[in-house]
mmCIF file of the C-alpha atoms, coordinates in Angstrom:
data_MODEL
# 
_entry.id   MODEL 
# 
loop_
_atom_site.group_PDB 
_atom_site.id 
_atom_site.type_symbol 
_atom_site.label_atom_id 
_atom_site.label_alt_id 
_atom_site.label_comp_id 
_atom_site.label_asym_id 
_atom_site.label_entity_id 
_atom_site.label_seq_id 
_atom_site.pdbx_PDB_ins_code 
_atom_site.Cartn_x 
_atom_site.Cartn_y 
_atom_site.Cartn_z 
_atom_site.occupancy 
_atom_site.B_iso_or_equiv 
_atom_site.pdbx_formal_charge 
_atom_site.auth_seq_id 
_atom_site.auth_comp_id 
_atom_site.auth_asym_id 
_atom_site.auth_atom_id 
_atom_site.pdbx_PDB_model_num 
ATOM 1   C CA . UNK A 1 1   ? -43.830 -24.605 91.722 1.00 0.00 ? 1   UNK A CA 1 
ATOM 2   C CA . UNK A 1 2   ? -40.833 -27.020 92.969 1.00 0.00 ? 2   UNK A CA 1 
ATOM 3   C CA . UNK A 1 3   ? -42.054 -29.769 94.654 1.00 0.00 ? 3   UNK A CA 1 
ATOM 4   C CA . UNK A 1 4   ? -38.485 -31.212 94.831 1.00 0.00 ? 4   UNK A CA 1 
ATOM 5   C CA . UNK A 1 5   ? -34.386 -30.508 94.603 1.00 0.00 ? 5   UNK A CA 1 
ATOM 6   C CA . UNK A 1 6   ? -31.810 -32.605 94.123 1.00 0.00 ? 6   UNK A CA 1 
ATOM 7   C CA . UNK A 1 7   ? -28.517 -31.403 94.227 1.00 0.00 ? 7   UNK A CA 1 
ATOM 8   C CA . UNK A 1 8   ? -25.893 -32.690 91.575 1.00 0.00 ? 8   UNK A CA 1 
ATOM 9   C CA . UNK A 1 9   ? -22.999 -30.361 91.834 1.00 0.00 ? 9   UNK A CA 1 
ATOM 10  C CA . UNK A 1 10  ? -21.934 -27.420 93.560 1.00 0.00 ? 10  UNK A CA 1 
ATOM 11  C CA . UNK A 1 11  ? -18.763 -25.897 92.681 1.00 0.00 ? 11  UNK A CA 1 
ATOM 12  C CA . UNK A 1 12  ? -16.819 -22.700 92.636 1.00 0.00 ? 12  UNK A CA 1 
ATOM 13  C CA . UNK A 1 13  ? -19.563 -20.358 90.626 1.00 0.00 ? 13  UNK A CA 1 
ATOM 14  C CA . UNK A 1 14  ? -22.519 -22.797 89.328 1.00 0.00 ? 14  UNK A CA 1 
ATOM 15  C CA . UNK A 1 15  ? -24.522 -25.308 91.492 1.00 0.00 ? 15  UNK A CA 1 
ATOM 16  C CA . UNK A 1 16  ? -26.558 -27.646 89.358 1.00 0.00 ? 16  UNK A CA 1 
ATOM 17  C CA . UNK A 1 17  ? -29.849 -29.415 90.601 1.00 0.00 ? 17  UNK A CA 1 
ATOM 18  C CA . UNK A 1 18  ? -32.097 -31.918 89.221 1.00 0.00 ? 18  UNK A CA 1 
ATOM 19  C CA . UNK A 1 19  ? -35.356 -30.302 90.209 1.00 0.00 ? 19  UNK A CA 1 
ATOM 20  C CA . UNK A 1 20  ? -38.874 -31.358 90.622 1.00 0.00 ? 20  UNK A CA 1 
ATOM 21  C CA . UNK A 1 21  ? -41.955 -28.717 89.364 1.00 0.00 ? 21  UNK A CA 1 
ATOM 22  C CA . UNK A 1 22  ? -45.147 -28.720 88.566 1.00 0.00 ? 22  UNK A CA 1 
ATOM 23  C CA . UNK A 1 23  ? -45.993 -26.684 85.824 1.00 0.00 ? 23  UNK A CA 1 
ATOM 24  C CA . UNK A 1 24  ? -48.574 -24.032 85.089 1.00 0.00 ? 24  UNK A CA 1 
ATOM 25  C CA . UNK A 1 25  ? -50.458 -27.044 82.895 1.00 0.00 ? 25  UNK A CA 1 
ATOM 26  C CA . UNK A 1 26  ? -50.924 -29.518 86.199 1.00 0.00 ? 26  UNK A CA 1 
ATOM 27  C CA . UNK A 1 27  ? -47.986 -31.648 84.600 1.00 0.00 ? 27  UNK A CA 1 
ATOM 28  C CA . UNK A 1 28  ? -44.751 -32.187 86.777 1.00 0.00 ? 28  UNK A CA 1 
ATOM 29  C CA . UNK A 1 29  ? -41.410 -32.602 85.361 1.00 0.00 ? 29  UNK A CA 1 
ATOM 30  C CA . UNK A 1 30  ? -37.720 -33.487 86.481 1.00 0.00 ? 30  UNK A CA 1 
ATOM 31  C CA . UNK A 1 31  ? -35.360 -30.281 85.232 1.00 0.00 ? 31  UNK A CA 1 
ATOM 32  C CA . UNK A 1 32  ? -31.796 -29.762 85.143 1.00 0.00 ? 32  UNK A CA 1 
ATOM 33  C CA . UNK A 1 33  ? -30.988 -26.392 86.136 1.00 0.00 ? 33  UNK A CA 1 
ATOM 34  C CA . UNK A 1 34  ? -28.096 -24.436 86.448 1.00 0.00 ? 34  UNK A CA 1 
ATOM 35  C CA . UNK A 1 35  ? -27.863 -22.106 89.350 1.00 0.00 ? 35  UNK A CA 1 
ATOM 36  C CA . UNK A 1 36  ? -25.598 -18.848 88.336 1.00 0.00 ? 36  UNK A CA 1 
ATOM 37  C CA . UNK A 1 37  ? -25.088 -15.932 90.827 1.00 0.00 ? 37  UNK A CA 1 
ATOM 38  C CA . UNK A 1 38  ? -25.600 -13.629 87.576 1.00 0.00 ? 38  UNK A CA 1 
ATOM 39  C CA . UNK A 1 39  ? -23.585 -11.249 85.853 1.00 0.00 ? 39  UNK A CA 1 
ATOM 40  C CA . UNK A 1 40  ? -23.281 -8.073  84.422 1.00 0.00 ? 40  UNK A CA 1 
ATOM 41  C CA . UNK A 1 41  ? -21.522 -6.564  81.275 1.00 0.00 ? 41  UNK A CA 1 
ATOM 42  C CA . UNK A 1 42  ? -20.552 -2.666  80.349 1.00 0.00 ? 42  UNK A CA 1 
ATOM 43  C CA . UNK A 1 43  ? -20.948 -1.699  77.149 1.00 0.00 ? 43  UNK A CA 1 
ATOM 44  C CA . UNK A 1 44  ? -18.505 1.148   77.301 1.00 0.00 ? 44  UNK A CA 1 
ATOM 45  C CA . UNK A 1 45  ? -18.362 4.164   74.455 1.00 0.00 ? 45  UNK A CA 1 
ATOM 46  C CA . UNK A 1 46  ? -16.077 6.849   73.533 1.00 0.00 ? 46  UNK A CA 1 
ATOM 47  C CA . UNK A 1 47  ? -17.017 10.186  72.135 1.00 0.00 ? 47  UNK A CA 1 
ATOM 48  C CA . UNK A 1 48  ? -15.902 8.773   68.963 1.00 0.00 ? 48  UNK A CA 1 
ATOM 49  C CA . UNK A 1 49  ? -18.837 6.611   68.954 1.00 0.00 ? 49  UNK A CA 1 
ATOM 50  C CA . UNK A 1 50  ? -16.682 3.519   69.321 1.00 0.00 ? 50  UNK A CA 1 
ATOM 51  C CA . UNK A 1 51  ? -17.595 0.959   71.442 1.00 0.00 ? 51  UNK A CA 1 
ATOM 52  C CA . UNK A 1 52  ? -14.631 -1.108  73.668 1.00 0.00 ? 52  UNK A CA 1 
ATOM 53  C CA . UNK A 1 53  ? -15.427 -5.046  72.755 1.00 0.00 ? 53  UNK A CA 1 
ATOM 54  C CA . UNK A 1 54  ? -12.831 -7.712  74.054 1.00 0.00 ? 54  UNK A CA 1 
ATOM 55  C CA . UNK A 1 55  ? -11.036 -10.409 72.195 1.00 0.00 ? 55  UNK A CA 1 
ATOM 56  C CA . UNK A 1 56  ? -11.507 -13.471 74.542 1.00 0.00 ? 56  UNK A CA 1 
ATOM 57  C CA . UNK A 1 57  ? -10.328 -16.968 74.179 1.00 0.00 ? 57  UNK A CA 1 
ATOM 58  C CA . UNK A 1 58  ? -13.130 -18.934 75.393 1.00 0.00 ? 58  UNK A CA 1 
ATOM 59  C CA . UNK A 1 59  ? -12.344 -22.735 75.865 1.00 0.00 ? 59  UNK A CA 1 
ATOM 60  C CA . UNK A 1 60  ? -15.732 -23.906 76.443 1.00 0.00 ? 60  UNK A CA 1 
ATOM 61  C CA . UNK A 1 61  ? -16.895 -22.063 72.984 1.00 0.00 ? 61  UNK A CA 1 
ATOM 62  C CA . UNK A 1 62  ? -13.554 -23.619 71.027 1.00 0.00 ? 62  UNK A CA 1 
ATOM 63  C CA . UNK A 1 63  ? -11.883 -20.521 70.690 1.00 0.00 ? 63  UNK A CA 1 
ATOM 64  C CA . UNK A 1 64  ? -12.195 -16.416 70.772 1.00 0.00 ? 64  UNK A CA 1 
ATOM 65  C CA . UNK A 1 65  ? -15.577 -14.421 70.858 1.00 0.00 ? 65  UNK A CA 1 
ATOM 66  C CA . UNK A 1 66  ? -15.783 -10.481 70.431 1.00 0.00 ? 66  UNK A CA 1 
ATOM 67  C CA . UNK A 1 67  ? -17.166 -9.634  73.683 1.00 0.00 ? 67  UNK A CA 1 
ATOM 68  C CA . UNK A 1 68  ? -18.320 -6.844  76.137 1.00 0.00 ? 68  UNK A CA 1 
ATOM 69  C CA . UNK A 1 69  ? -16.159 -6.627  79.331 1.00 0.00 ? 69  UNK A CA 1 
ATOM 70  C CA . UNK A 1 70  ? -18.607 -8.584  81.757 1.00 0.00 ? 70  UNK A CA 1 
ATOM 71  C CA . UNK A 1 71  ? -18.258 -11.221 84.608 1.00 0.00 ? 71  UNK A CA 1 
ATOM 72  C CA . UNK A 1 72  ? -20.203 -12.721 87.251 1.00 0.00 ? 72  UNK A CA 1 
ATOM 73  C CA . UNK A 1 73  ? -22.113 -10.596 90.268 1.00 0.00 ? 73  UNK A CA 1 
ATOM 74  C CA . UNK A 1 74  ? -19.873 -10.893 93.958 1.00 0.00 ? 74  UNK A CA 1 
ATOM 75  C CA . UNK A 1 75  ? -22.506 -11.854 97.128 1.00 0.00 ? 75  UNK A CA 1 
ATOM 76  C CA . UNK A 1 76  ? -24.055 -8.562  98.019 1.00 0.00 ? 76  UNK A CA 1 
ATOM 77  C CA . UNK A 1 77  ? -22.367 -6.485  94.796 1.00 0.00 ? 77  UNK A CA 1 
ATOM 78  C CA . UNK A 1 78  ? -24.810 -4.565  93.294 1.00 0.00 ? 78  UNK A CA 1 
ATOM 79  C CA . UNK A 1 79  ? -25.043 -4.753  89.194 1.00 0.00 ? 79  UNK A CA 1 
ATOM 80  C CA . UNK A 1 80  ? -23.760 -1.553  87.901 1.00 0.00 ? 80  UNK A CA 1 
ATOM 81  C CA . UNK A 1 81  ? -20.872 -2.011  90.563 1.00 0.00 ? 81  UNK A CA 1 
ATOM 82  C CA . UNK A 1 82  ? -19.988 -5.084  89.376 1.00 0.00 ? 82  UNK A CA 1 
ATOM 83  C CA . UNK A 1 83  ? -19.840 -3.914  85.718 1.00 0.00 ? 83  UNK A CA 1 
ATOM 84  C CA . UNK A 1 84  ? -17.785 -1.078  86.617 1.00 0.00 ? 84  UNK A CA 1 
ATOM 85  C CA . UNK A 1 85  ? -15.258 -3.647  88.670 1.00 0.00 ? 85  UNK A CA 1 
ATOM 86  C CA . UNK A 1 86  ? -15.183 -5.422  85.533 1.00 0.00 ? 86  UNK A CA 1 
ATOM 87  C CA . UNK A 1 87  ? -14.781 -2.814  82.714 1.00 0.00 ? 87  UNK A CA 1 
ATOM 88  C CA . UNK A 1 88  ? -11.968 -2.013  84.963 1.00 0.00 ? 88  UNK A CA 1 
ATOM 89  C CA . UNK A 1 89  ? -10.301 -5.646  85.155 1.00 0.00 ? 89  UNK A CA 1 
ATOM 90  C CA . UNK A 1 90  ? -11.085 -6.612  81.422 1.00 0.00 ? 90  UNK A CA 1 
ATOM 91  C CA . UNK A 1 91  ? -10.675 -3.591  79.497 1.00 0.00 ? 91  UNK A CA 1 
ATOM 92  C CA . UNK A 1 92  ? -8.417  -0.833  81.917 1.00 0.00 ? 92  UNK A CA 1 
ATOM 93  C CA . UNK A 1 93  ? -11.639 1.562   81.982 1.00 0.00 ? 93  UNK A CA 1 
ATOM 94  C CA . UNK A 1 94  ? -13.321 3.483   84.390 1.00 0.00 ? 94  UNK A CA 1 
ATOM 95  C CA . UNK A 1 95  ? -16.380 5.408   83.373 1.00 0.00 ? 95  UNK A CA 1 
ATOM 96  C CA . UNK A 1 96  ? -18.439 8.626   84.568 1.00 0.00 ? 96  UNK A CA 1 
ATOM 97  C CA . UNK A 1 97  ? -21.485 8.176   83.276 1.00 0.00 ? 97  UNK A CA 1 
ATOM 98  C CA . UNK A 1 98  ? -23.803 4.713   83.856 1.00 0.00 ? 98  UNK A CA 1 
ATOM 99  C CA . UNK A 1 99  ? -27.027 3.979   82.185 1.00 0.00 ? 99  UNK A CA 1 
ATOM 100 C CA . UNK A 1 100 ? -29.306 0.719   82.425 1.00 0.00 ? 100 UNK A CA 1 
ATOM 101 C CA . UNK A 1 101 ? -29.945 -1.107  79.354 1.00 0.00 ? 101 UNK A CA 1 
ATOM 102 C CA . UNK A 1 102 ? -31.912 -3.498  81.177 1.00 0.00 ? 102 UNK A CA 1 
ATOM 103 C CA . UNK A 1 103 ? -31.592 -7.681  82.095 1.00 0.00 ? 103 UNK A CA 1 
ATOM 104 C CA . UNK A 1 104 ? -31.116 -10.757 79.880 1.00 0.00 ? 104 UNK A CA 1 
ATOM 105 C CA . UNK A 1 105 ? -31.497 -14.208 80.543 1.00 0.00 ? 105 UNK A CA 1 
ATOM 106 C CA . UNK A 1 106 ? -28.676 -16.597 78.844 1.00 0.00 ? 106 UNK A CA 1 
ATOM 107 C CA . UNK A 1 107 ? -30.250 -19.571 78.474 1.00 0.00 ? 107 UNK A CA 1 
ATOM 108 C CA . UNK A 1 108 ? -33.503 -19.656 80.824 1.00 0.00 ? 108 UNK A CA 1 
ATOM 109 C CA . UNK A 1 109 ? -34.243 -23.274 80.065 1.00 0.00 ? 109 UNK A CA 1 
ATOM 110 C CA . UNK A 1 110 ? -31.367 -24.393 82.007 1.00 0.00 ? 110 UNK A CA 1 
ATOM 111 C CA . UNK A 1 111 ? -29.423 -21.344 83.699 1.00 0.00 ? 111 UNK A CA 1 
ATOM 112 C CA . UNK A 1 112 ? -30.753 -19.207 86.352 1.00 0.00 ? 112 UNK A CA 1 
ATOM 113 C CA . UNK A 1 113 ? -28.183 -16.285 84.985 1.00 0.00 ? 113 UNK A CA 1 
ATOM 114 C CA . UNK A 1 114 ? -29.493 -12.896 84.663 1.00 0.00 ? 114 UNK A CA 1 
ATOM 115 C CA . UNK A 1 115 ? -27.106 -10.173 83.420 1.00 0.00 ? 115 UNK A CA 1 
ATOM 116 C CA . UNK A 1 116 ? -27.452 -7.139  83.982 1.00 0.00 ? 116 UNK A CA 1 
ATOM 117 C CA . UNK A 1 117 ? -26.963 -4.843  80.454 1.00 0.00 ? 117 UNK A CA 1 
ATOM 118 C CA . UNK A 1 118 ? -25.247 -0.964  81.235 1.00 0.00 ? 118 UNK A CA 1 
ATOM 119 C CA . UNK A 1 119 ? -24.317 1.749   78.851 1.00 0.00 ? 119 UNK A CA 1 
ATOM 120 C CA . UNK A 1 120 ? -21.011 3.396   80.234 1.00 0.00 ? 120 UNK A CA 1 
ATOM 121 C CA . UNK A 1 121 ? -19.722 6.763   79.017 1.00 0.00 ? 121 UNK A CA 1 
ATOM 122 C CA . UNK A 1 122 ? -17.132 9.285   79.465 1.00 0.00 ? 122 UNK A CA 1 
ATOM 123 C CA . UNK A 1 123 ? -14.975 6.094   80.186 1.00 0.00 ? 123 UNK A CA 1 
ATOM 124 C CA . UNK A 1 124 ? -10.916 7.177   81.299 1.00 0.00 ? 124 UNK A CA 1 
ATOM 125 C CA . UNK A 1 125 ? -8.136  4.500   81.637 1.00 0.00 ? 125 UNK A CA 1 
ATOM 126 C CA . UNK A 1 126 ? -7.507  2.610   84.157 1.00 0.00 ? 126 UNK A CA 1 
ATOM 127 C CA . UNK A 1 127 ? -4.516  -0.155  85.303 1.00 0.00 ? 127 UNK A CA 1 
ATOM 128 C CA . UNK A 1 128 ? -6.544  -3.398  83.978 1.00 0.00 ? 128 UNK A CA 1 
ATOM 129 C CA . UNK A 1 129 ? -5.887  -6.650  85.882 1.00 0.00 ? 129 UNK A CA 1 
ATOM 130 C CA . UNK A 1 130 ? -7.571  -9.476  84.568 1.00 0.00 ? 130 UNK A CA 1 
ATOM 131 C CA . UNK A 1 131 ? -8.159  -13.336 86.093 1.00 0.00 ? 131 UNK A CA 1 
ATOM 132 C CA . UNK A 1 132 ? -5.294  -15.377 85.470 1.00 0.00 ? 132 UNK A CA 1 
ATOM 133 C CA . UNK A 1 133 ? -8.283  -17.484 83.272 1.00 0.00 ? 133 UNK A CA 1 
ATOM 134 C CA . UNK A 1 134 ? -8.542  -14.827 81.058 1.00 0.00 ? 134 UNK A CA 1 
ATOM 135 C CA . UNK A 1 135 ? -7.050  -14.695 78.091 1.00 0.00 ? 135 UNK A CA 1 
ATOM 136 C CA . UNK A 1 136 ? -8.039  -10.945 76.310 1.00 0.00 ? 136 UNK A CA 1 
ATOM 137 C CA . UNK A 1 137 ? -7.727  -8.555  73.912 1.00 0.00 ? 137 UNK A CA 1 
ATOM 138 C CA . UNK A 1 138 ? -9.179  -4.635  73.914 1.00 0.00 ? 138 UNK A CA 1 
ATOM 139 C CA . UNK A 1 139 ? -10.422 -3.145  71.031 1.00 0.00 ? 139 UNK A CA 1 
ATOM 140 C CA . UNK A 1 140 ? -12.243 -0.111  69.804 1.00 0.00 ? 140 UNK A CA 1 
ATOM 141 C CA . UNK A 1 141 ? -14.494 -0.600  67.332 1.00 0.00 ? 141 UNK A CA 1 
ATOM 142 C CA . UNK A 1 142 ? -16.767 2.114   65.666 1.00 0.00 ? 142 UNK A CA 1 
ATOM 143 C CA . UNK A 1 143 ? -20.170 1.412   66.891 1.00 0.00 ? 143 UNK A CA 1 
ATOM 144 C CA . UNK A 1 144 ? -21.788 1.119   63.533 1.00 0.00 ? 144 UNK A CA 1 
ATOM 145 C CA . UNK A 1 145 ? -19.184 -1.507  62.516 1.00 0.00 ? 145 UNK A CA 1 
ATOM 146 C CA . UNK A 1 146 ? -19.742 -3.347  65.827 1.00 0.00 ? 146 UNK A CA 1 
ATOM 147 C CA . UNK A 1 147 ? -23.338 -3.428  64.671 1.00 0.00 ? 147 UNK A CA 1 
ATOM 148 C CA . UNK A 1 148 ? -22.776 -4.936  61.115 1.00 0.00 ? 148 UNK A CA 1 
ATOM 149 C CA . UNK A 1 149 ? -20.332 -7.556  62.640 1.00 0.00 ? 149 UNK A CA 1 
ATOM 150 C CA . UNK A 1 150 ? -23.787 -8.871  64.745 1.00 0.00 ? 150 UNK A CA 1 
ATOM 151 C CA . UNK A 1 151 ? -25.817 -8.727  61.549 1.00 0.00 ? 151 UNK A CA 1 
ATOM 152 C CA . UNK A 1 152 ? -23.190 -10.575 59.727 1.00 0.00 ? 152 UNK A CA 1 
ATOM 153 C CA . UNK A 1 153 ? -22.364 -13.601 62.334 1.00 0.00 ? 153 UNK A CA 1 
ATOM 154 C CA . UNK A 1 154 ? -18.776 -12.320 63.185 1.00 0.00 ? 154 UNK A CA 1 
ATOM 155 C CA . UNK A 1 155 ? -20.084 -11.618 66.965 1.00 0.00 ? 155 UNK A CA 1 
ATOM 156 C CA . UNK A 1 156 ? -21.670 -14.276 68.499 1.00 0.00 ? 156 UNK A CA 1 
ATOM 157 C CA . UNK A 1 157 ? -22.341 -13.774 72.144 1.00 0.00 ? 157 UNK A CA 1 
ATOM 158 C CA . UNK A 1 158 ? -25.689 -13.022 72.924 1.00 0.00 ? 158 UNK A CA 1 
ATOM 159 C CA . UNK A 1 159 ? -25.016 -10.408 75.721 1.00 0.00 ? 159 UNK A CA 1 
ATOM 160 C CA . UNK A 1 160 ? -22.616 -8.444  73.099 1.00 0.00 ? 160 UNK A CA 1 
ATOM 161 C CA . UNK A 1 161 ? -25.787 -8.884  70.571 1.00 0.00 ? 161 UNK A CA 1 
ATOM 162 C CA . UNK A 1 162 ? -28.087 -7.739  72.746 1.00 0.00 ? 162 UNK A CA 1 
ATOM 163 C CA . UNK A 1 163 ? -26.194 -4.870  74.609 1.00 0.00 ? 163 UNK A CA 1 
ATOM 164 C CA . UNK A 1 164 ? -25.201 -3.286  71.283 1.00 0.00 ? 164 UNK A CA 1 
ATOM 165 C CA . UNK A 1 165 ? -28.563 -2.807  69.604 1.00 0.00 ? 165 UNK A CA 1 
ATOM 166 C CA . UNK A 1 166 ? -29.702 -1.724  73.155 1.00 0.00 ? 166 UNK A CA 1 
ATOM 167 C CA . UNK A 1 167 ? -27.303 0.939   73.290 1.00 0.00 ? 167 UNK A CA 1 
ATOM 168 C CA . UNK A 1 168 ? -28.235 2.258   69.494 1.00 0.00 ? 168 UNK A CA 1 
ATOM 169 C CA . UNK A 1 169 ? -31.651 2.163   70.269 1.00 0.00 ? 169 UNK A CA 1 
ATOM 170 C CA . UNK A 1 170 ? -30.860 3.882   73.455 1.00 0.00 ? 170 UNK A CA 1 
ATOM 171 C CA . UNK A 1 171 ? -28.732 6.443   71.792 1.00 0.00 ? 171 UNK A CA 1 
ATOM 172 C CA . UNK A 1 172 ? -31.022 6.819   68.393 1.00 0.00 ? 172 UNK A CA 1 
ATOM 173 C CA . UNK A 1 173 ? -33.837 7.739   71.149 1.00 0.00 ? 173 UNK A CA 1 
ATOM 174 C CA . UNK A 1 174 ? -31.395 10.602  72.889 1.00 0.00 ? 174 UNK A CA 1 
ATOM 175 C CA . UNK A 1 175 ? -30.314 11.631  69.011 1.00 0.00 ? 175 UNK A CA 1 
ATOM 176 C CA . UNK A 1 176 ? -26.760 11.372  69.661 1.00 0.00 ? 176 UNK A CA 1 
ATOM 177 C CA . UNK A 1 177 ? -26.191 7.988   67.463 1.00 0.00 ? 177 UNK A CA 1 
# 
């Protein structure tokens, strides 16, 4: 329960508090935490079984992460909406077919963020326009290879991680993987 907040910083997408609670234990404690509008990412498949992952330059993780096409939720926007407004602007793809893959929580002992995981299929090009921030690459990678590269280390970003084995569990279960 918060007893107290303290703002520190609000800015253009994160506010950050210092935050009194008492915990479930009777203790209280002073918390940093990171308020995020949350987000939502498209994991976006072809009927090649190849899965569209981005090449972005990411300053505050010194340099470029394979990532799903994903950005932060708009006041009001509703999750798969914003995922589709984003496969759009990152990767130039539109897609017919949506299917949860459920929530994740970035890094719940700071951040707020939940993002919202979606499966998108029978995707069709699109004009992409990306944030003038963004510096990205598309690629189609087969799905199994996508896979391996989160085994081995090569992809990094948790949402990618967790969206991908998602989706081949997801798939496995509807026997088309």
């Amino acid at each position: 329960m918060r007893i107290k907040r303290s703002s520190v910083y609000r800015g253009k997408i994160v506010e950050v508090d210092i935050e009194t609670v008492r915990l479930p234990n009777g203790r209280t404690a002073d918390l940093e935490i990171v308020h995020h509008p949350g987000g939502a990412a498209a994991l976006a498949m072809d009927e090649e079984d190849r899965v569209c992952l981005i090449r972005q330059y990411r300053h505050a993780a010194n340099g470029w992460l394979w990532e799903l096409p994903a950005g932060k939720l708009e006041p009001g926007e509703p999750p798969q909406q914003a995922a589709g407004r984003e496969l759009q602007e990152e990767a130039g793809l539109q897609a017919a077919e949506w299917k949860s893959l459920g929530l994740m929580v970035s890094s719940p002992g700071v951040f707020t963020e939940v993002i919202h995981l979606f499966l998108a299929r029978h995707v069709s090009p699109v004009a992409a326009d990306p944030d003038d921030h963004e510096v990205i690459e598309v690629h189609w990678i087969p799905l199994a290879q996508a896979l391996a590269w989160s085994v081995s280390g090569e992809i990094v970003d948790a949402k990618t991680l967790i969206g991908l084995f998602r989706a081949y569990e997801f798939l496995e279960r509807e026997g088309k993987s």
